[in-house]
GUDO-636160 format. One record per residue (C-alpha): residue in one letter; x, y, z. Coordinates in Angstrom, 2 decimals. Layout:
<atoms>
['A' [X Y Z]]
...
</atoms>
This chain:
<atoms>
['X' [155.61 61.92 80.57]]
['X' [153.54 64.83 79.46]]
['X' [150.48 65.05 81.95]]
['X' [147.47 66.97 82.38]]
['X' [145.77 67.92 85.50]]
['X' [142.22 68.14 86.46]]
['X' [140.80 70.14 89.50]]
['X' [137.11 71.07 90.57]]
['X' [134.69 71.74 93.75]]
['X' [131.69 72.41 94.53]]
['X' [131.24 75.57 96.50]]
['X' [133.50 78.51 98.54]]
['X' [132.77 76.67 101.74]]
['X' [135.28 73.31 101.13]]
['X' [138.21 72.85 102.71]]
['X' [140.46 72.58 99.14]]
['X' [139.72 75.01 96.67]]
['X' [141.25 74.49 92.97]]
['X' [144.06 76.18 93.41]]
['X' [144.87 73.77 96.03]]
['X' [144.09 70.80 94.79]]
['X' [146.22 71.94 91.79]]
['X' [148.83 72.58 93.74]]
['X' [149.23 69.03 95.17]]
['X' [148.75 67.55 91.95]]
['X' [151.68 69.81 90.77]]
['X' [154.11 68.49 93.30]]
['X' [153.06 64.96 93.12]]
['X' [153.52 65.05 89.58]]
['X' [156.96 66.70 90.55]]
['X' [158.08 63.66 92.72]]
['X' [157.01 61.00 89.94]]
['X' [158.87 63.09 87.21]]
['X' [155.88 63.89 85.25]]
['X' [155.73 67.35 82.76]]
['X' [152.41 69.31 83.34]]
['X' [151.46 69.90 79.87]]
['X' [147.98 71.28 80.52]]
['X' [145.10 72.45 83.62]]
['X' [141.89 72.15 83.57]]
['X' [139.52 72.80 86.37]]
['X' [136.02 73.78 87.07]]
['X' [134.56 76.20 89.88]]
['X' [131.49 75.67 91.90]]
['X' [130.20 73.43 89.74]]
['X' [128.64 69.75 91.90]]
['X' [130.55 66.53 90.79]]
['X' [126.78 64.86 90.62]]
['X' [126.82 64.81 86.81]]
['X' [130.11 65.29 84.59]]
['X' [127.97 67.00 81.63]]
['X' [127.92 70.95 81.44]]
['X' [131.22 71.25 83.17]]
['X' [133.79 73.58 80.64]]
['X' [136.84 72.19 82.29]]
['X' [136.44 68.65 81.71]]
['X' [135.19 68.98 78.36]]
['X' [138.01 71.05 77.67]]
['X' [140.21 68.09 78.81]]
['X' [137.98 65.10 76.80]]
['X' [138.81 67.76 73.67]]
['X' [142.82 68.00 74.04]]
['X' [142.88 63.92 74.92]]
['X' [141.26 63.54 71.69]]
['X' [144.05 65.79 69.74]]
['X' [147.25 63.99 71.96]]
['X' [147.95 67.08 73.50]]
['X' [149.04 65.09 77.10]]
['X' [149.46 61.22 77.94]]
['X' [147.78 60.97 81.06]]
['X' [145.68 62.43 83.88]]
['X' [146.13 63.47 87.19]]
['X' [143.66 64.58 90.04]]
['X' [143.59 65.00 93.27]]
['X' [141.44 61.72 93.84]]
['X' [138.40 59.52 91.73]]
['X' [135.41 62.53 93.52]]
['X' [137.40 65.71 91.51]]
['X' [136.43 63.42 88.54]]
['X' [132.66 62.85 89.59]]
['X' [130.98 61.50 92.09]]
['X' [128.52 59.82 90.12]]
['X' [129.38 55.87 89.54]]
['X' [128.15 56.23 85.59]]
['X' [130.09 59.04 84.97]]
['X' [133.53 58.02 86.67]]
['X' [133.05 54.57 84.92]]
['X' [132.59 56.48 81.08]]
['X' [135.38 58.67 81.86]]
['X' [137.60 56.08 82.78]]
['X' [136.84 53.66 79.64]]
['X' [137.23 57.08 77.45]]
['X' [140.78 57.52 78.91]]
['X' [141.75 53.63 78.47]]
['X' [140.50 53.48 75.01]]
['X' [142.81 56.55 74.21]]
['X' [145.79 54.74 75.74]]
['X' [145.92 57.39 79.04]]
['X' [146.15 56.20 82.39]]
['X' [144.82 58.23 85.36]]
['X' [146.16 58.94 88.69]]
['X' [145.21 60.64 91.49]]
['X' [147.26 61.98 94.33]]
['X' [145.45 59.72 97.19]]
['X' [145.07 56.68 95.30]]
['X' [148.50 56.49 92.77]]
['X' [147.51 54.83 89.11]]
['X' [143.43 54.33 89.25]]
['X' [142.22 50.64 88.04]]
['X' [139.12 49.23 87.58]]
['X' [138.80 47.77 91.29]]
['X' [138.86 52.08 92.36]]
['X' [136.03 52.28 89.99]]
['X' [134.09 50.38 91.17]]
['X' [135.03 50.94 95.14]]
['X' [135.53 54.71 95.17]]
['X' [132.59 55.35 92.76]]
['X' [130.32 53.52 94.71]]
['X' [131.72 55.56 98.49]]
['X' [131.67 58.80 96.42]]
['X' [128.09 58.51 95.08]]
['X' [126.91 57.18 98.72]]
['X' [128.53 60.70 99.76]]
['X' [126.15 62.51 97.30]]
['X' [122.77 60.05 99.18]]
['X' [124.54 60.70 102.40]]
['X' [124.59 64.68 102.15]]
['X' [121.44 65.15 100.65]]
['X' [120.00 63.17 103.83]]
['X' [121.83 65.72 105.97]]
['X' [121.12 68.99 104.60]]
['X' [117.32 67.90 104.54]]
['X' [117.34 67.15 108.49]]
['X' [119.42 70.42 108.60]]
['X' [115.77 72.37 107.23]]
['X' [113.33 69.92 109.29]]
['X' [115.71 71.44 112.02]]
['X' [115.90 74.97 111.58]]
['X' [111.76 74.85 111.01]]
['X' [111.59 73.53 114.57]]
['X' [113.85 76.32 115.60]]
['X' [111.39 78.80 114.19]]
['X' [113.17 79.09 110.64]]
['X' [111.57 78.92 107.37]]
['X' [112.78 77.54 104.77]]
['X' [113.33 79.04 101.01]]
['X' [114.37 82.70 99.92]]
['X' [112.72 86.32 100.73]]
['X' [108.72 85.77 101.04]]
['X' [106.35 88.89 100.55]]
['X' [105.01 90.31 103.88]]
['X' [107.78 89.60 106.33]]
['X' [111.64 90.40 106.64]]
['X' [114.60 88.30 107.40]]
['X' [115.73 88.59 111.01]]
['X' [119.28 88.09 112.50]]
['X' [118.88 85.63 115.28]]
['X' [120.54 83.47 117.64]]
['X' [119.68 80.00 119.31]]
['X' [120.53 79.45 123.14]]
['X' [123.32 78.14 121.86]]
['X' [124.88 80.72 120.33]]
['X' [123.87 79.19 116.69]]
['X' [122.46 81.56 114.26]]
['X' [118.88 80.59 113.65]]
['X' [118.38 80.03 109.47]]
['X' [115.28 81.30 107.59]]
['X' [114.25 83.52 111.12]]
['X' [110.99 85.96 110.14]]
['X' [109.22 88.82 111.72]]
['X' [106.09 90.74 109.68]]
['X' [106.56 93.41 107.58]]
['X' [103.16 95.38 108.12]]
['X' [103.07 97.47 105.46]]
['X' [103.47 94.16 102.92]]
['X' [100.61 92.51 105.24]]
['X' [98.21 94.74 104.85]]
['X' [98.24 94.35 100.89]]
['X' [98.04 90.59 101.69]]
['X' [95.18 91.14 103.97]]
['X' [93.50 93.41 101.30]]
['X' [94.33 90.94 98.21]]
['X' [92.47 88.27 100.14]]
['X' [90.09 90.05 101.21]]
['X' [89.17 90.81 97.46]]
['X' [89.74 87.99 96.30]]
['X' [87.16 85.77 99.09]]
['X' [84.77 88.78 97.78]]
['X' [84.81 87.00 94.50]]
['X' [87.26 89.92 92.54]]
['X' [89.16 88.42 89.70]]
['X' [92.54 88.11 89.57]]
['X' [93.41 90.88 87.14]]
['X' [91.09 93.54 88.31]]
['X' [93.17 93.11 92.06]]
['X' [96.52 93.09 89.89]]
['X' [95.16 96.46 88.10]]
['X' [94.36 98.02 91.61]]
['X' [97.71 97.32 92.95]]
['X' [99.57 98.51 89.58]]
['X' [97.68 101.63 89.46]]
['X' [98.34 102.47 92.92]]
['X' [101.97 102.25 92.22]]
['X' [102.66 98.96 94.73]]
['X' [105.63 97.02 93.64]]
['X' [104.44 93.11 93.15]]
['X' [107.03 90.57 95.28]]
['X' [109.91 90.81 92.54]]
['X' [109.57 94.52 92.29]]
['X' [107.63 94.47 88.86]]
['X' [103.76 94.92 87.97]]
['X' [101.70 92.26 89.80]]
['X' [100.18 89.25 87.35]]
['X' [97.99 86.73 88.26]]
['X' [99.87 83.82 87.85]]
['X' [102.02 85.39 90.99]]
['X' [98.90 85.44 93.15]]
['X' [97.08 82.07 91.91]]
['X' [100.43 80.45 91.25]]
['X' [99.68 76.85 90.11]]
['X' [97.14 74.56 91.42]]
['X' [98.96 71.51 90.59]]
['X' [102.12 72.50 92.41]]
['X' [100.16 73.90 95.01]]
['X' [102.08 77.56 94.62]]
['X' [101.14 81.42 94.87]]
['X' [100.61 83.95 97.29]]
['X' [97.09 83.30 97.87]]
['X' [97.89 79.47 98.73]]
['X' [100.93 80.66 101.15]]
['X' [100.28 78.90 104.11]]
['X' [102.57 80.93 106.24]]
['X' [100.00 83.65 105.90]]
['X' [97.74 81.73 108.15]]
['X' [100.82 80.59 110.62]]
['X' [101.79 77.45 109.28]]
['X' [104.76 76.48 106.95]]
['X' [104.48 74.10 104.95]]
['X' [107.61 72.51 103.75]]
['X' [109.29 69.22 102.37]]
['X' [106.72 69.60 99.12]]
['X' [108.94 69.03 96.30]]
['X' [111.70 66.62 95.79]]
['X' [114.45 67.43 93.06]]
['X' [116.28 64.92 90.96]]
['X' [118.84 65.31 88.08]]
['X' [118.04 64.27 84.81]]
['X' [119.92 61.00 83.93]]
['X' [120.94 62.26 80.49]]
['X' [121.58 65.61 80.21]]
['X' [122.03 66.64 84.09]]
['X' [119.74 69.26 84.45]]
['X' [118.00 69.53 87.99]]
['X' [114.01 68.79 88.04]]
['X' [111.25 69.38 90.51]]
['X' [109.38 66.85 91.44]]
['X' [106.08 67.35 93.86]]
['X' [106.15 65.06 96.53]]
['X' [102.83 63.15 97.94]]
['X' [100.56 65.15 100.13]]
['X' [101.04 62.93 102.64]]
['X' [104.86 63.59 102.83]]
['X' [104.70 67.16 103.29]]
['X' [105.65 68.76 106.70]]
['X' [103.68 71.24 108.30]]
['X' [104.98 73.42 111.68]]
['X' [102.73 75.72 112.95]]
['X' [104.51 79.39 113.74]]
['X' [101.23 81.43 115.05]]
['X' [103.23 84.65 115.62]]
['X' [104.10 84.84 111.40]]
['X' [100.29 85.06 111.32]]
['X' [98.92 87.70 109.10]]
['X' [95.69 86.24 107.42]]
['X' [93.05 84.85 110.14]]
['X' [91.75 81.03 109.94]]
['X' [88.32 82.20 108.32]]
['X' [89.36 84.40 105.31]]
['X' [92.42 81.88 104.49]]
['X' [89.78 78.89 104.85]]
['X' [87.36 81.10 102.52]]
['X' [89.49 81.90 99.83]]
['X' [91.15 78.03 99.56]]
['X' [87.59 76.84 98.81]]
['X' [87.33 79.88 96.20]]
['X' [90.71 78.61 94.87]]
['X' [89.35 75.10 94.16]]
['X' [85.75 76.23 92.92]]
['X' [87.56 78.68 90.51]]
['X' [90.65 75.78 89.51]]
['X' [88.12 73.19 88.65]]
['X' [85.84 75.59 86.52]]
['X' [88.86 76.43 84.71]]
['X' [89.23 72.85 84.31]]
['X' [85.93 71.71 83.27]]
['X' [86.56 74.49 80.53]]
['X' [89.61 73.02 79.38]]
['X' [88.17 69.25 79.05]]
['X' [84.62 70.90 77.36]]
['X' [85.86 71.13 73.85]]
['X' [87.48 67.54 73.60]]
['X' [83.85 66.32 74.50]]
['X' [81.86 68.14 71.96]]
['X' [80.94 67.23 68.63]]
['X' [81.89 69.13 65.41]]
['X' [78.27 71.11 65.06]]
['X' [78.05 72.09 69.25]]
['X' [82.09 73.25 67.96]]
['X' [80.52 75.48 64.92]]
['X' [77.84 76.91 66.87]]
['X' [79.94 77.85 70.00]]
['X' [82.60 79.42 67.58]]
['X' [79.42 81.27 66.22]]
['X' [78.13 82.38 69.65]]
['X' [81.56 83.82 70.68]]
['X' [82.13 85.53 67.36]]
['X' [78.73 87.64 67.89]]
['X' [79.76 87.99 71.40]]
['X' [83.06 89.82 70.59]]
['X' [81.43 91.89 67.91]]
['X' [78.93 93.41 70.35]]
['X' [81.94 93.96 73.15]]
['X' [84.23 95.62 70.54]]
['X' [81.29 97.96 69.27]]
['X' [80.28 98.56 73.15]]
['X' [83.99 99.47 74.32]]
['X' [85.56 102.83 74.33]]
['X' [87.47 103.91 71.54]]
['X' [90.93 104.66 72.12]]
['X' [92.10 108.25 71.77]]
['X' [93.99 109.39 68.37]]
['X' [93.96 112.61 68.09]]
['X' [96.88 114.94 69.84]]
['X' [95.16 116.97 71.81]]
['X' [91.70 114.70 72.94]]
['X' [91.49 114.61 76.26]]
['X' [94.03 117.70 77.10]]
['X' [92.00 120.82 74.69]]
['X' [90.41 123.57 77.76]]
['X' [88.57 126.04 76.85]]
['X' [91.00 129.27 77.89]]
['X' [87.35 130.99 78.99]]
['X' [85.83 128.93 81.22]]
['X' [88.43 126.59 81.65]]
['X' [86.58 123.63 80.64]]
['X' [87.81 120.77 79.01]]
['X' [86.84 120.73 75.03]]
['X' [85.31 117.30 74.20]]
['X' [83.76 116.10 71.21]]
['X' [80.09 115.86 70.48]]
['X' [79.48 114.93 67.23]]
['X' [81.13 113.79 63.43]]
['X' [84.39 115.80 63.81]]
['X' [83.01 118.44 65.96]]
['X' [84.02 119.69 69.46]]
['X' [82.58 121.97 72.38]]
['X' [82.93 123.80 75.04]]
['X' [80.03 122.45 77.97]]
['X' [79.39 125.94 78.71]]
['X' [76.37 127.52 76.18]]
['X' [77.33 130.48 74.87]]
['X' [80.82 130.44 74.79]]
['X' [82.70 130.98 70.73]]
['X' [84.30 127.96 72.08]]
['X' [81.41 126.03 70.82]]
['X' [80.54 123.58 67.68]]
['X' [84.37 123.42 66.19]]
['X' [85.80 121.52 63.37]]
['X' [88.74 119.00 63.83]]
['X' [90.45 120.82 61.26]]
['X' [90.41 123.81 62.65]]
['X' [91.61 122.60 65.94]]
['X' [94.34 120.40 64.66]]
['X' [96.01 123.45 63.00]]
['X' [96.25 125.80 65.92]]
['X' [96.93 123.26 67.79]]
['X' [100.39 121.80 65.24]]
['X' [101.31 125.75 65.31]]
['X' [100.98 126.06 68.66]]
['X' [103.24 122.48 69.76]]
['X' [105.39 123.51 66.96]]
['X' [106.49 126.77 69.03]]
['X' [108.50 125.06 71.32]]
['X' [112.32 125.94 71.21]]
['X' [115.43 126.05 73.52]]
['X' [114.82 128.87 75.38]]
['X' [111.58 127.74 76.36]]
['X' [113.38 124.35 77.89]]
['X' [116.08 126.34 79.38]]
['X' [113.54 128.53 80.83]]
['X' [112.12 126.05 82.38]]
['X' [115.22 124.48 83.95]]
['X' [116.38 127.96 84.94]]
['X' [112.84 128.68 87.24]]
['X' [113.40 129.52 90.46]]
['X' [110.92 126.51 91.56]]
['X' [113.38 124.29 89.34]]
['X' [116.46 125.82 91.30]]
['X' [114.80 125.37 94.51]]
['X' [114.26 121.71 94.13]]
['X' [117.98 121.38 92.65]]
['X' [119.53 123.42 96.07]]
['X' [117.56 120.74 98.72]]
['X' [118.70 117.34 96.44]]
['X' [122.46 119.29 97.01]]
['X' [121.53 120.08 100.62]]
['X' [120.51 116.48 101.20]]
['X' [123.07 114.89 99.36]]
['X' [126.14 116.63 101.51]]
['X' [124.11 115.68 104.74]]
['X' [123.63 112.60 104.55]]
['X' [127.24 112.11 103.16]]
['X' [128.12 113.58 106.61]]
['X' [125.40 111.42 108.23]]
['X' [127.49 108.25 106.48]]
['X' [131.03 109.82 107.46]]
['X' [129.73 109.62 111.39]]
['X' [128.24 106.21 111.11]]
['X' [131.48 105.05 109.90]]
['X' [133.67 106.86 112.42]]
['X' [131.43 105.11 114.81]]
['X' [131.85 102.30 114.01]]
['X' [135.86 102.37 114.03]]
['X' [135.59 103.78 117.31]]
['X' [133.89 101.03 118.04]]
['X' [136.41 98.45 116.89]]
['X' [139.48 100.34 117.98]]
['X' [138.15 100.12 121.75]]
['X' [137.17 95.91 121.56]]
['X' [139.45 94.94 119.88]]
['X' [139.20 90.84 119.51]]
['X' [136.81 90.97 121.86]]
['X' [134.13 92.28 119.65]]
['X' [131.92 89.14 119.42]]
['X' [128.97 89.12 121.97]]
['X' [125.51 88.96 120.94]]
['X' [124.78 92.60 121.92]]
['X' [128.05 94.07 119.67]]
['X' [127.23 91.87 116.71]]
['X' [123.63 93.51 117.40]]
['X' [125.15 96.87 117.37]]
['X' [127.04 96.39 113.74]]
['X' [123.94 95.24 111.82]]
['X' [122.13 97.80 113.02]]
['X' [124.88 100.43 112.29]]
['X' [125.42 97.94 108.53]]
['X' [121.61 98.84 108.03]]
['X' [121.96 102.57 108.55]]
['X' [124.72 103.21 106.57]]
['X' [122.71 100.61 103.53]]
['X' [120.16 103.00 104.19]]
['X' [121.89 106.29 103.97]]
['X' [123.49 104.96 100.65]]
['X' [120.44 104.14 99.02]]
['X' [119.10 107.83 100.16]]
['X' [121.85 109.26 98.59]]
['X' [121.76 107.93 95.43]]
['X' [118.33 108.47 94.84]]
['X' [118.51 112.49 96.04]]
['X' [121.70 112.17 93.31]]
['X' [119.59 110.40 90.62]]
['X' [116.72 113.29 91.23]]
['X' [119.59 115.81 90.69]]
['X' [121.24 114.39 87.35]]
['X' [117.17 114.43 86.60]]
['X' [116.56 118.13 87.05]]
['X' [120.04 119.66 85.50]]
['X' [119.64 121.09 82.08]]
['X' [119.74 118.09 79.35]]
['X' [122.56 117.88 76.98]]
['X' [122.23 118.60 73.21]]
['X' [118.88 120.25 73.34]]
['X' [119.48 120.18 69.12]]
['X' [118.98 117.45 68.90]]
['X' [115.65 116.83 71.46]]
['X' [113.92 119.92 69.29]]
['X' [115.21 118.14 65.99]]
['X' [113.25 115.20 67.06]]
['X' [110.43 117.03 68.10]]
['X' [109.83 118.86 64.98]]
['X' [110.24 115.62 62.99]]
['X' [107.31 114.41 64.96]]
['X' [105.20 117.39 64.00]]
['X' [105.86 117.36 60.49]]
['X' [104.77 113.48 60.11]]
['X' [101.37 114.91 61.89]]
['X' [101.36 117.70 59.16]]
['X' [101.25 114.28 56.57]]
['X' [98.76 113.01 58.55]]
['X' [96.79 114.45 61.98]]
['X' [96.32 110.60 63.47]]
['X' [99.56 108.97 62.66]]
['X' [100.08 106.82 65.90]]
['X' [103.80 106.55 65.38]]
['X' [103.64 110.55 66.31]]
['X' [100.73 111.11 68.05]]
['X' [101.42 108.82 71.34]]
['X' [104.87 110.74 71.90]]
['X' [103.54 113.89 71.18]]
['X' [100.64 113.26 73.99]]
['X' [102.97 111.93 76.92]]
['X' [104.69 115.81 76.61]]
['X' [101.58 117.59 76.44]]
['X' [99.92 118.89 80.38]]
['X' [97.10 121.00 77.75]]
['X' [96.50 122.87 75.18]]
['X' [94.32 126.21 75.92]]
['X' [91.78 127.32 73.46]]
['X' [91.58 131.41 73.51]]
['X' [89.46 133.69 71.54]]
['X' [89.54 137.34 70.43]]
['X' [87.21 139.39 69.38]]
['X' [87.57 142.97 68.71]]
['X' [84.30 145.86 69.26]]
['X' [83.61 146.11 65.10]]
['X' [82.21 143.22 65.00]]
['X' [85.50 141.56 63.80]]
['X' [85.00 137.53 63.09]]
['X' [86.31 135.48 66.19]]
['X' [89.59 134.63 65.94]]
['X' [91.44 131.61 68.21]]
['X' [94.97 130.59 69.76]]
['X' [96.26 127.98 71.27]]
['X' [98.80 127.74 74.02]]
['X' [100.46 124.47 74.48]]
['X' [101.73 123.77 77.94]]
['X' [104.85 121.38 78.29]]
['X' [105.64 118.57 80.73]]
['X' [109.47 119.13 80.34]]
['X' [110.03 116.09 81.98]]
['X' [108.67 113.69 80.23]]
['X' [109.84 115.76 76.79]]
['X' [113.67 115.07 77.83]]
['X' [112.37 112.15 78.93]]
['X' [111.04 110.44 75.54]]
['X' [112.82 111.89 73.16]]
['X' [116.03 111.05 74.81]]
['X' [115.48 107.48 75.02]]
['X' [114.74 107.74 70.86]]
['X' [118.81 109.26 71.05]]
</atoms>
């Protein structure tokens, strides 16, 4: 008899892994005579719910062409564990005339079904209970639950008993004191975005590494989430708030908030970072704020059709006097970066078209944008190879190229010692290498030589940065192309937002000779190289 043979588990950290449970099936199908036609199998996948699992959909699909007459597995759990599933599966296999076995149990019947289903899925209730009194437990230790949190880092610890301690935390201070400042604005009655726009402009990475938003500090008030409800900050953690289920149909694993009343809280004063008076502040702000933003949400529904109209009216006008209030956006190349190369003042506009110098009496004074925007196209139009491999070729350039090498070969060095160290290390314990204060010793040397890694790449990133780009051609190519659609037209955003980012400024001269000559003018465009290679590289 032609057989197929099924194998999955749930994680790296079980006793069998596939391959083994394949392998038993393979000889026990060996000792009853059986051919293995096929193997399926599935990796780290939970037997809670037999849909979205490749490998036994894989085997339903060659059942269903005759490719085998019968299963084998290692026993009725490799199957599922869930008593619906391993029920359906069963009546699938009987109606196609294939009888399955497992290694433990010999031909499977419906009296397994309904016993082993039922011990399997009490398994499942049984190790959910478990690993839930495993977190109450390791909060009481001093653990927190959950992944990396904003503000403090993970610390490797050990219990009296020689245990490592899960979830263990010590502040980060730098990360605190943006918490303590984003609360502090925020129980000072900031909005959300203006604090997200102060942290983004002062280049501080949000928790994930991106820009900040304020959905990451408010979070949700239903769920109860977001930085500025963290209750760690104020020395408790809170814990044992949501509850997750899988979806009876499709399998899929859903969050459920628990009761208020069922949530755990452990107080940990030394993870304290925000004090009992600001925390207690800005939770009442929280509220106030989430139930205006409420009552604004349930407004409309209430109103009639004419308080509709007239509201719709009201914000209409109210836009139209914020739009004609608000700034215009730049769109011309050089506004903003056109200096006067006399007084070195910056060249703004005054009125209809025409620009000035602030200083009276300077030629620089009561120009055209006409005249501007064609010496300043000639002058951005000089810009050539020589000038970029100039600028690669400085001696400032050179400089900063020779300390990125300098650094680079130390601190491979640095790493080469670390590393020698740390075989010395091991070649002089031996087995013995397992007390508190050596495993101490290797994450601390593991941490320098992460550390020395990341330095290096970075001092080899700023290196591949400053060498001389490839196919310059092609970068002055681009450049020119953006010129000429300016030449079609002085404002066309598609060139004149590129053409600004490699711009430092453009330097208005005048010359004038002793007969009384007309003024005459010249610009000088000066290049930030960087961001040159930078943008019209990434159009490549």
């Amino acid at each position: 008899m032609h057989v197929a043979i099924y194998a999955r588990h749930s994680t790296d950290k079980q006793e069998t892994s596939t391959q083994d449970q394949i392998r038993r099936c393979r000889e026990y199908c060996s000792v009853k005579g059986y051919q293995v036609a096929d193997v399926f199998f599935d990796e780290g996948i939970s037997g809670s719910h037999i849909a979205n699992r490749p490998g036994i959909g894989a085997l339903l699909v060659a059942a269903l062409n005759g490719r085998f007459e019968g299963v084998v597995a290692e026993n009725l759990s490799r199957i599922s564990r869930d008593q619906a599933d391993t029920a359906n599966f069963f009546k699938k296999m009987m109606f196609l005339g294939l009888p399955v076995e497992s290694v433990t149990d010999g031909v499977i019947n419906e009296l397994h079904i309904g016993l082993k289903s039922t011990m399997n899925a009490l398994y499942l209730k049984d190790l959910s209970d478990k690993t839930h009194r495993g977190v109450i437990a390791a909060v009481l230790r001093g653990g927190v639950p959950g992944g990396q949190l904003y503000g403090y880092d993970l610390v490797h610890a050990l219990d009296e008993f020689g245990e490592p301690i899960r979830g263990k935390r010590k502040i980060n201070e730098e990360q605190a004191e943006i918490i303590r400042e984003i609360f502090e604005y925020y129980a000072e009655g900031r909005k959300l975005k203006h604090i997200c726009d102060d942290l983004n402009r002062r280049g501080i990475d949000s928790p994930k590494g991106g820009k900040w938003a304020p959905s990451s500090l408010v979070g949700s008030f239903v769920r109860q989430t977001g930085m500025l409800r963290q209750t760690l900050y104020n020395g408790i953690v809170t814990f044992n708030k949501m509850q997750y289920r899988k979806h009876p149909e499709n399998g899929k694993r859903l969050s459920i908030m628990r009761p208020e009343k069922e949530w755990i809280t452990v107080p940990i004063p030394e993870l304290t970072i925000i004090d009992d008076e600001t925390f207690t502040k800005v939770q009442k702000a929280l509220d106030e704020r989430s139930s205006k933003h409420l009552q604004r949400k349930m407004i409309p529904s209430l109103m009639t059709e004419e308080e509709k109209r007239a509201t719709s009216i009201r914000r209409s006008k109210e836009w139209r006097r914020k739009q004609a209030a608000t700034k215009k956006r730049a769109n011309a190349v050089f506004g903003g970066k056109l200096y006067c190369g006399e007084h070195n003042q910056k060249i703004t506009a005054t009125y209809a078209k025409h620009y000035s110098c602030p200083v009276k009496g300077c030629a620089n004074r009561n120009l055209h944008y006409d005249e501007i925007i064609k010496l300043v196209l000639d002058a951005v139009a000089e810009l050539d190879e020589a000038k970029i491999i100039e600028h690669f070729k400085s001696d400032e350039i050179q400089q900063v190229r020779a300390h990125h090498a300098r650094e680079i070969e130390r601190l491979s060095q640095h790493l080469e010692d670390l590393r020698a160290s740390i075989n010395k290390v091991i070649d002089a314990l031996g087995p013995d290498a397992r007390s508190a204060e050596i495993r101490a010793f290797f994450d601390d040397k593991a941490e320098q030589i992460q550390r020395t890694k990341l330095d290096i790449a970075t001092h080899k990133r700023e290196l591949s940065d400053s060498a001389l780009p490839r196919k310059l051609a092609g970068i002055i190519q681009r450049h020119q192309k953006l010129i000429s659609c300016l030449l079609n037209w002085s404002r066309d955003p598609k060139a004149v937002g590129p053409l600004r980012q490699t711009i430092n400024r453009i330097i208005l001269k005048t010359f004038q000779s002793r007969h009384e000559v007309p003024v005459q003018r010249a610009c000088f465009a000066d290049f930030d190289f960087d961001a040159l290679i930078t943008i019209h590289q990434s159009q490549n």
